[in-house]
N, C-alpha and C positions, 0 to 999 in steps of 0.2 A: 336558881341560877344554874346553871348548864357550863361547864368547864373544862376545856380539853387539858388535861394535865401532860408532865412531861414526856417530848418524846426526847432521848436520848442518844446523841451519838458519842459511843467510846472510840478509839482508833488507835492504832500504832503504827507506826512505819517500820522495818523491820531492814537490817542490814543490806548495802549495797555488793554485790558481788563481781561486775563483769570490767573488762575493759571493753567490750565491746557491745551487750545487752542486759541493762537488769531490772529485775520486777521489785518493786515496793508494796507491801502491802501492808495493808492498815487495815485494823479492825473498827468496825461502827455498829455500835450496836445502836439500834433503833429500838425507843420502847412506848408506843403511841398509848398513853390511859386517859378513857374516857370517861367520865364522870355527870352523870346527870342529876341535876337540884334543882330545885321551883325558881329562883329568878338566874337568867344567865348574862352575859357580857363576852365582848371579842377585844383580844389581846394578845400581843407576840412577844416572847421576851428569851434570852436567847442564855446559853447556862455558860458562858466564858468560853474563850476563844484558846486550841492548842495546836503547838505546834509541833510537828516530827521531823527530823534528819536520820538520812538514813547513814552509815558508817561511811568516809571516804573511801574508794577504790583505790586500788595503787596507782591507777591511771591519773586520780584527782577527782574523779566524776563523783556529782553527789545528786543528790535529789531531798528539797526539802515541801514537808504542804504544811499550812495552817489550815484547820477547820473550828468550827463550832461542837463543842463538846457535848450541847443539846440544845434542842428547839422545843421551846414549849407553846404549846397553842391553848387560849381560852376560847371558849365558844358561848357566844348569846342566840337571843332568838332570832335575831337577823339572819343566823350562819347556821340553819338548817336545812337542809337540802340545798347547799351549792361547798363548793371547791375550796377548800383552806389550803393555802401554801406559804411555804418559808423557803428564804436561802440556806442552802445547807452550810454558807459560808468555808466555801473551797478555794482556797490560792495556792498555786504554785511557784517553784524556782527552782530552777535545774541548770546546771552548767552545760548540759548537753548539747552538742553542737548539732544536732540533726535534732532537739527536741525532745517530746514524749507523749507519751497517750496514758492516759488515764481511765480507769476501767471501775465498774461497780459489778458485785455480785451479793447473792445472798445463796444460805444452803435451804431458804424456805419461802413462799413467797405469801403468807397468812400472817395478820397479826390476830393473837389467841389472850383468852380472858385468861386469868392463870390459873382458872379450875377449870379450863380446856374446853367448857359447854357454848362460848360463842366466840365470833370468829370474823375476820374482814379482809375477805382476798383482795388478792393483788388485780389490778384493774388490767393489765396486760399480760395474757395469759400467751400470747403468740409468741412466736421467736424473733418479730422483728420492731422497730420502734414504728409506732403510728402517729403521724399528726394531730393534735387536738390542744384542746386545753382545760377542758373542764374532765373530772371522774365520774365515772358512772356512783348512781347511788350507793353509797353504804360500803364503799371500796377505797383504796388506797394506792398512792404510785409514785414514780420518780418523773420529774421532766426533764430536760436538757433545752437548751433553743440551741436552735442555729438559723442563724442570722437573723431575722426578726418573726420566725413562725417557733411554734414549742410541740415538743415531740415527747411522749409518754414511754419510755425505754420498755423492754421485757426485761423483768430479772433474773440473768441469767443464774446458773449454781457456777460452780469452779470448774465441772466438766462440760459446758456448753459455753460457757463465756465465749462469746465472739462480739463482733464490730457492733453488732447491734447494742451492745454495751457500754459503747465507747462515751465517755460523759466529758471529756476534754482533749484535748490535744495541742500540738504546736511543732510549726517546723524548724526550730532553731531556740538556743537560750530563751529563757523570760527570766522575768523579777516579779514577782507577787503577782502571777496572772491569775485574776478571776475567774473561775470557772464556774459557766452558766446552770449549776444544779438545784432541784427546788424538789424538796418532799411536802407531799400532797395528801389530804383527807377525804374523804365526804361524808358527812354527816349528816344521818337519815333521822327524821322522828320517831321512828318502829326501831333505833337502836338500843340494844339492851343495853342494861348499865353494866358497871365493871372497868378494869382495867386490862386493857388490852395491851402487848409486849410483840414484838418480832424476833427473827432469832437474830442474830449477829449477822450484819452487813461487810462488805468487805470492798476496802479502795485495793486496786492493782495496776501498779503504774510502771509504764514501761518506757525505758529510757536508752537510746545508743552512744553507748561513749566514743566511736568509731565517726570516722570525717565524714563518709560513706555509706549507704543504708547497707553492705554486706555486714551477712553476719556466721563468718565463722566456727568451725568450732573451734575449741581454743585448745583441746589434745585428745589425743586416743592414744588408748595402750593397747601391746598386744596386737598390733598391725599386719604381723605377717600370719600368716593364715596357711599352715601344711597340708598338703592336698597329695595325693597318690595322682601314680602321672595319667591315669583314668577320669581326675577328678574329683574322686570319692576322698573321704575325709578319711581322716586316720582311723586305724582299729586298735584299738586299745592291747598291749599284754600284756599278761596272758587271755584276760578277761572274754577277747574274742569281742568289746562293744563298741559301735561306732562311736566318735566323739563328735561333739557341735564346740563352737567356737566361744567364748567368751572375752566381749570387746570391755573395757573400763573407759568413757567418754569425758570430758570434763564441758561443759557449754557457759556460756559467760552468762549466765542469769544470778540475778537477788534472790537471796532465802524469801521463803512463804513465811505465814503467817502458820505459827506452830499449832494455833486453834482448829485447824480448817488442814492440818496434816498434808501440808505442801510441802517440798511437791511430793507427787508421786507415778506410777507410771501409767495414770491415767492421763497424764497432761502431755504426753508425745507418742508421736509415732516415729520410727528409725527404720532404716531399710541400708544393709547393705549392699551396693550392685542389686540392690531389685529383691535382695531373700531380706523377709522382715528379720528384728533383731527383739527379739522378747525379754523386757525389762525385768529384772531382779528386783521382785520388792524388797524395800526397807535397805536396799543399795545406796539411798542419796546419800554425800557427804558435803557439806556445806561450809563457805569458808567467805568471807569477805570481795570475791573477784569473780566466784565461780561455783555451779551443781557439779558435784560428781557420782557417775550411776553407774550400774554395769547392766547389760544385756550380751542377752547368747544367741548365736544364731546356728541355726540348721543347715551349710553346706549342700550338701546331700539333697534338697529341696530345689536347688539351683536347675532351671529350664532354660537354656541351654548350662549343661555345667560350667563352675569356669574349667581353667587349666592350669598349671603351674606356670608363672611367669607374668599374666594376668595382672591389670590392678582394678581397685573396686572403689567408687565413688561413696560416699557416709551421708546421708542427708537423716538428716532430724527435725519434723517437725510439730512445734508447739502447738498445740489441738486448741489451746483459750485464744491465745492471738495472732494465731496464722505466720508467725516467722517463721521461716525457715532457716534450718544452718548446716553448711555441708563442706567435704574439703573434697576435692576431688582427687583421684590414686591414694587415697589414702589408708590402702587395705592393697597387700601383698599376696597374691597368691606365690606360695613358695613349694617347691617338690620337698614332698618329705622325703624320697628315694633320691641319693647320693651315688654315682656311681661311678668309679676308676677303671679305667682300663690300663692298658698295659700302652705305656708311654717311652720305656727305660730312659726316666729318668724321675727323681722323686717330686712330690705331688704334695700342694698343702690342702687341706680341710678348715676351714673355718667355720663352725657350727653357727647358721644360719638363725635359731633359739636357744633355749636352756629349753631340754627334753632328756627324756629317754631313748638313747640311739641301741638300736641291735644293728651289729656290725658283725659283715656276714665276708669271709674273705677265703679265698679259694689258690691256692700255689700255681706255679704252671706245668704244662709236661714237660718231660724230656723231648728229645728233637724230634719231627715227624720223621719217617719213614720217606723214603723216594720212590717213584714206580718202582724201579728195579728190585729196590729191597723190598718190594710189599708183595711183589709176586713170587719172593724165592720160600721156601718148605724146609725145614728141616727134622729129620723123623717125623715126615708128617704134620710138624705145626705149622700152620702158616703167620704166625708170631714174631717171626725172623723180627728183627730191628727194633720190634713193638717200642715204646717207650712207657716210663711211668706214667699214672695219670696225679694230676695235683694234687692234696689233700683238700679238706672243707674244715672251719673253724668256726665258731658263732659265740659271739657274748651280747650281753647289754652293759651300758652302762649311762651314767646323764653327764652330760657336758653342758658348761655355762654359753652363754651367747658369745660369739666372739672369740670363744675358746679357740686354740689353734692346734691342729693332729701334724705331722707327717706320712703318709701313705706308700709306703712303697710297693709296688704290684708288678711281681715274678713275670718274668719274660721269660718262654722255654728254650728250652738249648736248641743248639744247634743242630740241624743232620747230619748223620754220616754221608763220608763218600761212600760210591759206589766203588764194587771190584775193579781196580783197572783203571778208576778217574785218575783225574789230577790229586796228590796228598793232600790235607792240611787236617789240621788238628780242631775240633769240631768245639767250639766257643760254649760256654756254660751259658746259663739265660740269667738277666740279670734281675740282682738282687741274691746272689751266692750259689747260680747253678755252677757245676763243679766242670769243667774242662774234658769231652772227649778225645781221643787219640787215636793216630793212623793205623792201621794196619801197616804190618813189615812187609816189605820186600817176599816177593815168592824167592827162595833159594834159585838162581838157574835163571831167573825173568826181569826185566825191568817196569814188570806192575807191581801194585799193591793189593793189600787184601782188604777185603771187608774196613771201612773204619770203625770207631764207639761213636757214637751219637754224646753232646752235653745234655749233660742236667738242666730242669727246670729250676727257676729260681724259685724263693719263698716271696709271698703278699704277707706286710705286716702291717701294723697302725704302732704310731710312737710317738711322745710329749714330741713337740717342735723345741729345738736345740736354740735357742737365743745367740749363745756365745759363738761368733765366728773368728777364727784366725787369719783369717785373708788379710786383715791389717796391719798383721805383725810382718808377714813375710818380708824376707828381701830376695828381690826381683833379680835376674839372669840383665834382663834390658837395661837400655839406656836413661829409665826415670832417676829420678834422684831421689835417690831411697838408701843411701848408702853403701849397699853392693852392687859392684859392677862389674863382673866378669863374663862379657860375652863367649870368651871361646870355654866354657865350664858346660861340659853335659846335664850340669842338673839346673832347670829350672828354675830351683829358689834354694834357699837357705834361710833351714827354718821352718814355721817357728815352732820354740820351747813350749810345749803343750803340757803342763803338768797336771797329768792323770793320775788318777785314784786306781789301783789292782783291778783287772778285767780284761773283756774283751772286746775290741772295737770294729766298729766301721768306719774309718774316714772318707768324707762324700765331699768332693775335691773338685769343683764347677773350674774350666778351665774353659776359655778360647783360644781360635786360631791355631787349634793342635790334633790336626789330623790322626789318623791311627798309623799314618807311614812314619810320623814324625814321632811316636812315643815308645822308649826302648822300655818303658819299666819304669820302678820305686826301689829307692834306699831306703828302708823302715828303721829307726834308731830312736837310741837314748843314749844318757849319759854325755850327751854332744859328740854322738855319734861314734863312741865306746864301746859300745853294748847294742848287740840287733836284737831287735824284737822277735818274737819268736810265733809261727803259724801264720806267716804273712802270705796272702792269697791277693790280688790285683784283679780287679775286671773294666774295662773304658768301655763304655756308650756313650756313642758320640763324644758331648762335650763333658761327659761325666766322666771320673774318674772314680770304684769306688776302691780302697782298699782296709781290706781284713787282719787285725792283727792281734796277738795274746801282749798284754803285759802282766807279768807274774810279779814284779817286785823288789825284785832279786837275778843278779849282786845290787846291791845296794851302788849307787850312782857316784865315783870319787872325781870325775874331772868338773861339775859345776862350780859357776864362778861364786864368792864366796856369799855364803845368807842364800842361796840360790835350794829350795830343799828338792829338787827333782820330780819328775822323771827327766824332764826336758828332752819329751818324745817330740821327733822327726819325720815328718814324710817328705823325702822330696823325689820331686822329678826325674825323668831321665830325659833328656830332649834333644835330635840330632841338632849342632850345633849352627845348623844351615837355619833353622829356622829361631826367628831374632822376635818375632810377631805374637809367639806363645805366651799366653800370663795365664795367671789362676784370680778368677774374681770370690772367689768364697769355697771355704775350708772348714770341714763341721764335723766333730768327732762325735759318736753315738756309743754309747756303754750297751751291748746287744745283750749282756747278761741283767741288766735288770731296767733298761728303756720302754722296750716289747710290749705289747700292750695284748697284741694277739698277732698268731705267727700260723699262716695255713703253710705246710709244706709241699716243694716240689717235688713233681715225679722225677727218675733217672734215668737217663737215658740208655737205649737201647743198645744190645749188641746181636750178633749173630745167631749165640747160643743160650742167649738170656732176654729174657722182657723186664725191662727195668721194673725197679722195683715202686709200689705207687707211695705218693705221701702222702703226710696227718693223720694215718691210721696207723692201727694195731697189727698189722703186718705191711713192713714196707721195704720189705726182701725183694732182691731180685728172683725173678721165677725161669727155671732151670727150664727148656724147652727139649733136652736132649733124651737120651737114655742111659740109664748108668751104667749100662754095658759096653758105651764104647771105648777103645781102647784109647785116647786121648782123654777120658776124665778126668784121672788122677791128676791131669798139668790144668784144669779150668777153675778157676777161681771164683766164687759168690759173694761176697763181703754183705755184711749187713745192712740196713737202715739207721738212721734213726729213730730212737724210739721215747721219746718225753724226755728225759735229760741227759741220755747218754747217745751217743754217736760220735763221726770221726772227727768234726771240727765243730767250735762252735757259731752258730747262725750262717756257714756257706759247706756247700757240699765238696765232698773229694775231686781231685783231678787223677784223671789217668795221666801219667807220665809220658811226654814225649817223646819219640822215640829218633827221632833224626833221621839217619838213613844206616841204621845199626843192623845189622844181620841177625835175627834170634839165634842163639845157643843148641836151638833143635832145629836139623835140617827140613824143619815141614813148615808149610804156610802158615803163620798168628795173625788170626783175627783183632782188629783195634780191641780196646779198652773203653766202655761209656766214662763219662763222669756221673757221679752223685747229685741228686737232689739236695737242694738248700732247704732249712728249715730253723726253728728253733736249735737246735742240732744239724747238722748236716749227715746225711749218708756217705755212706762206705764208699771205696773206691780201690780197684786193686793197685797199688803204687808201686809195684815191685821194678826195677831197670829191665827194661828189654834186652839189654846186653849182658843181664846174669839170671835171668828169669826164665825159666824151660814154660812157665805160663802160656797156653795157645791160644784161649781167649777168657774174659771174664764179664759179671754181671757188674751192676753197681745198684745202691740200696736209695731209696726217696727219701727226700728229711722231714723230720717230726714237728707236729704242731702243739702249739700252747696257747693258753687265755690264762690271763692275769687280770685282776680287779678287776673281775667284770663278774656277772650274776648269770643266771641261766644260761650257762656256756657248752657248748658240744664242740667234739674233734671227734674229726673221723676219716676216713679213709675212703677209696673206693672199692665197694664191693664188700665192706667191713659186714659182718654176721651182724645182724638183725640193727642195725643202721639204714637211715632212707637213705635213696638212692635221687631222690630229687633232685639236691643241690647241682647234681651231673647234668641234669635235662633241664632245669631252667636259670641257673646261675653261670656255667661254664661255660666262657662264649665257644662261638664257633671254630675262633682260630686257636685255642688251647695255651693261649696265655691266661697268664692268673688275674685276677678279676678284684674288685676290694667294692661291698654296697652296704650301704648305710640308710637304716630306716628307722623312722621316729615312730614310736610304738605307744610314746605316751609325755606330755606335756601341759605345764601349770594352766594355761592357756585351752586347755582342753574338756569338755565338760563331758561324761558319760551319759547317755543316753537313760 
């Protein structure tokens, strides 16, 4: 007798993942043993019936199948050389509202004796399904029908799996749907004996839990993409390596089957904007809803590049069943280069990632020069007015996503008059440039001499200040706020700021308050007991910023009771005509320990001196004359700033004004520059014009600093054995201070 023994299906169905795609897979092991004896018989008898569900989704989607746990065939003598076949006893049920497809594979397509010496291929060795019904002699297969003809499938592996595979389907919910599958034999007389096995088969059933056949992906990390404004990807420092990107994706598919080491990044291809994204093996993460993998992609590789601003489409697709899934803009190209110019007024940063930023900030000059002053010589230099140049400053440091900076970026002073113009006293540049001043009266004349040119101000970076005062004030106007003194020169009253010992900036956002309309600040404590001390005032436009010490001391006796002080004051001056004036935001900055990085400004020019430059190690004013003439002994040089000592701290000197005072020496005085602002501010000669024999002086640039930051340089211009780069590609044209930020290195960044 002659007996087909058991063939064998084992299977599993294996957790549901998506809300919107997931695969099932179930293991079957096929194990066809053929048995040859002198009398045979035909007979089908089936090994019990199992069922799988896969886990519910959070969506509610499930997917369950029954199958047959194995098919045994007997074979007589009738059933030699023709076709045996069984149902492989497949039903479905799926809640899917678009249905599911159901898929076979295997990773080998021979059943083998299991001493490996004989052997019975698969009868469809092609990639597509052929029409037939019977098997070739001595071979083995799958069939499937549809509609009333039968079709011999190829068995695909897991990396070819395609449509040709497809053994069921459905466009909408079922309940127990039958699915048309039948494994096949054929049994030749020249077959040797033995037991013959397959390797493990595999069900892969794909199911949308989506109304819709799109299919999403369901997240990507790491979306914004820093690109140089070239388009070239980031360079890494110090290391000098390009970086490529790495994306983390999640896609709504079911876990694989752990036997057959699904998934992996053999089953998709990914392209971001058109540049492939190459899969991290042993990335996936697997979870009841969703895959999640990570791939990196190559930038740099981009034909045409992108560019910053840009966005890039994600499509991903599944190589075994042809879905696609994509979101579109769903990839940022973002500038890694941040750059401030000179606004005079302060400027937020919101860091765009978590990276490494090298932050690169540069002071401004002192005031330009006018024709007339750039063509006058004196002993031969032609330097007359020169002003300081900025300093340069650099650190690194990493900042979180969303993190917030304030920026402030140095605007240079102002120019001197010319001999003979109209007076006025020449404006520091904002952010602490120090105040120039007129030239006196000729004795005998009703012109003026020479003026000083102001100071550059300083570019700094600093924490964003949360706490505003603007809500405490009480208003000059007619709101109801409970002060209401319109004919009262000051603006507001108020508020009680209690500060900690230091030095401040208050940055005092005002409207509707022209510069004709603003006489000044009252700077106070103690409710207005006690004045502050080193109070320095500068308005752009609607900015107001002013500079002030509090030391501490006396100790504050008129607050109201429990009140522990300072109950510091800045208020307004404002001609009483205008009624329209408010302050919408009032921010006190601690300059002594806020700073984060400070380039200082250059100072402005005079007659007999080229201001002196900032953020370096020499930032003196530079004497142009000869010591021989007989006015030296009355010119005055004052120093710089130099790291933590100078005249004030974080704004530079003013030269004192002089009104329309007669100098004390019968010969023409040249104005006075102001100082450069810096961490320190520069020198400034402050002496009265009306007791001062002084005929003209220099003024010094302010000093630069980096705080918590890593790889940092300060320097100067023209500093001994320091580049001179930062002057020829950082320092714009119009010689205000500058503030740029470039991402140098990032989690999201893979080195080459």
């Amino acid at each position: 007798m002659r007996r087909m023994n058991k063939n064998r299906i084992n299977g599993r169905v294996l957790r549901l993942f998506a809300p919107i795609m997931m695969l099932l897979i179930v293991v079957l092991t096929l194990g066809v043993v053929l048995i040859v004896q002198s009398n045979t018989y035909a007979v089908v008898t089936y090994g019990g019936q199992e069922t799988k569900s896969t886990e519910t989704a959070t969506s509610g989607a499930y997917f369950t199948m029954a199958y047959q746990k194995a098919v045994n065939f007997g074979i007589d003598n009738t059933s030699f050389n023709q076709t045996l076949r069984a149902d492989a006893g497949v039903h479905v049920t799926t809640n899917s509202p678009t249905g599911y497809k159901l898929y076979i594979t295997g990773a080998d397509n021979k059943l083998k004796t299991s001493d490996g010496l004989h052997e019975i291929p698969y009868n469809n060795l092609t990639t597509n399904q052929i029409q037939k019904s019977n098997l070739d002699r001595n071979s083995w297969g799958i069939f499937v029908k549809k509609g009333s003809q039968d079709y011999l499938i190829p068995l695909c592996t897991i990396a070819t799996l395609s449509e040709s595979c497809l053994i069921s389907e459905n466009n909408g919910p079922v309940t127990n749907k039958h699915a048309s599958v039948e494994f096949a034999a054929h049994v030749g007389t020249d077959l040797p004996t033995g037991s013959y096995h397959s390797v493990p088969l595999v069900y892969s059933a794909v199911i949308n839990t989506n109304s819709t056949a799109e299919f999403p992906i369901r997240s990507i990390k790491n979306t914004k993409v820093p690109l140089m404004p070239n388009g070239e990807t980031v360079t890494k420092k110090p290391s000098n390596l390009k970086l490529r990107h790495l994306f983390e994706i999640e896609v709504p598919l079911l876990e694989f089957d752990q036997t057959m080491t699904r998934p992996d990044q053999s089953m998709y291809t990914i392209s971001v904007g058109g540049v492939d994204c190459e899969i991290i093996a042993n990335s996936f993460v697997k979870n009841k809803d969703g895959v999640t993998f990570k791939c990196v992609s190559d930038f740099n590789t981009a034909n045409p590049k992108f560019t910053p601003g840009q966005k890039a489409e994600v499509v991903i697709t599944t190589k075994p069943y042809g879905y696609t899934f994509s979101k579109q803009n769903a990839v940022e190209f973002i500038n890694a280069v941040t750059t401030f110019n000179y606004t005079g007024t302060p400027q937020e940063m919101i860091f765009p990632i978590s990276a490494s930023y090298m932050i690169e900030a540069m002071g401004a000059n002192g005031g330009d020069r006018t024709p007339l002053q750039a063509s006058q010589t004196w002993y031969g230099s032609n330097e007359v007015m020169m002003p300081g140049i900025g300093g340069y400053a650099k650190g690194t440091r990493s900042f979180n996503e969303n993190e917030k900076v304030m920026v402030f970026v140095g605007g240079k002073g102002q120019s001197a008059h010319d001999r003979g113009a109209a007076p006025y006293d020449a404006k520091g540049g904002f952010n602490g440039g120090g105040n120039g001043s007129s030239g006196l009266l000729v004795p005998g004349t009703n012109i003026y001499s020479w003026g000083g040119a102001g100071g550059g101000g300083s570019s700094d970076i600093r924490p964003y200040e949360i706490d505003d005062y603007a809500q405490f004030i009480h208003h000059r106007d007619k709101r109801t706020d409970g002060w209401r003194d319109p004919s009262s020169i000051f603006l507001n009253d108020g508020p009680w700021a209690n500060l900690i010992r230091g030095t401040y900036q208050a940055v005092i956002k005002t409207v509707n308050l022209p510069d004709s309309d603003f006489e000044g600040v009252s700077a106070y404590y103690d409710l207005g007991n006690a004045n502050l001390s080193d109070v320095y005032t500068q308005k752009f436009g609607d900015y107001i910023l002013v500079y002030f010490a509090y030391a501490g001391t006396p100790a504050a006796t008129h607050l109201e009771a429990g009140n522990p002080g300072p109950a510091i004051e800045i208020r307004l001056k404002v001609k009483t005509t205008n009624q329209a004036a408010d302050i919408t935001s009032m921010k006190f900055y601690n300059m002594s320990i806020n700073r984060l990085i400070v380039a200082g400004g250059g100072a402005g020019g005079s007659y007999i001196a080229k201001g002196g430059n900032g953020g370096g190690a020499d930032t003196n004013p530079k004497y142009l004359g000869s010591t021989s003439d007989p006015n030296f002994s009355n010119f005055r040089f004052p120093e710089g700033g130099i790291g933590y000592r100078g005249c004030f701290f974080a704004y530079g000197a003013s030269a004192p004004s002089h009104g329309a005072i007669y100098p004390r020496v019968p010969v023409e005085s040249a104005g006075r520059p102001g100082a450069g602002g810096g961490w320190f501010g520069g020198c400034a000669e402050q002496s009265d014009y009306s007791t001062s024999p002084v005929l003209g002086a220099g003024a010094g640039g302010g000093s630069g600093l980096v705080r918590q930051m890593s790889s940092f340089e300060i320097s100067g211009y023209g500093d001994a054995g320091k580049s001179q780069e930062p002057w020829n590609t950082l320092q714009p044209s119009d010689k205000n201070g500058i503030v740029r930020m470039t991402i140098v290195d990032y989690e999201a960044g893979v080195s080459y």
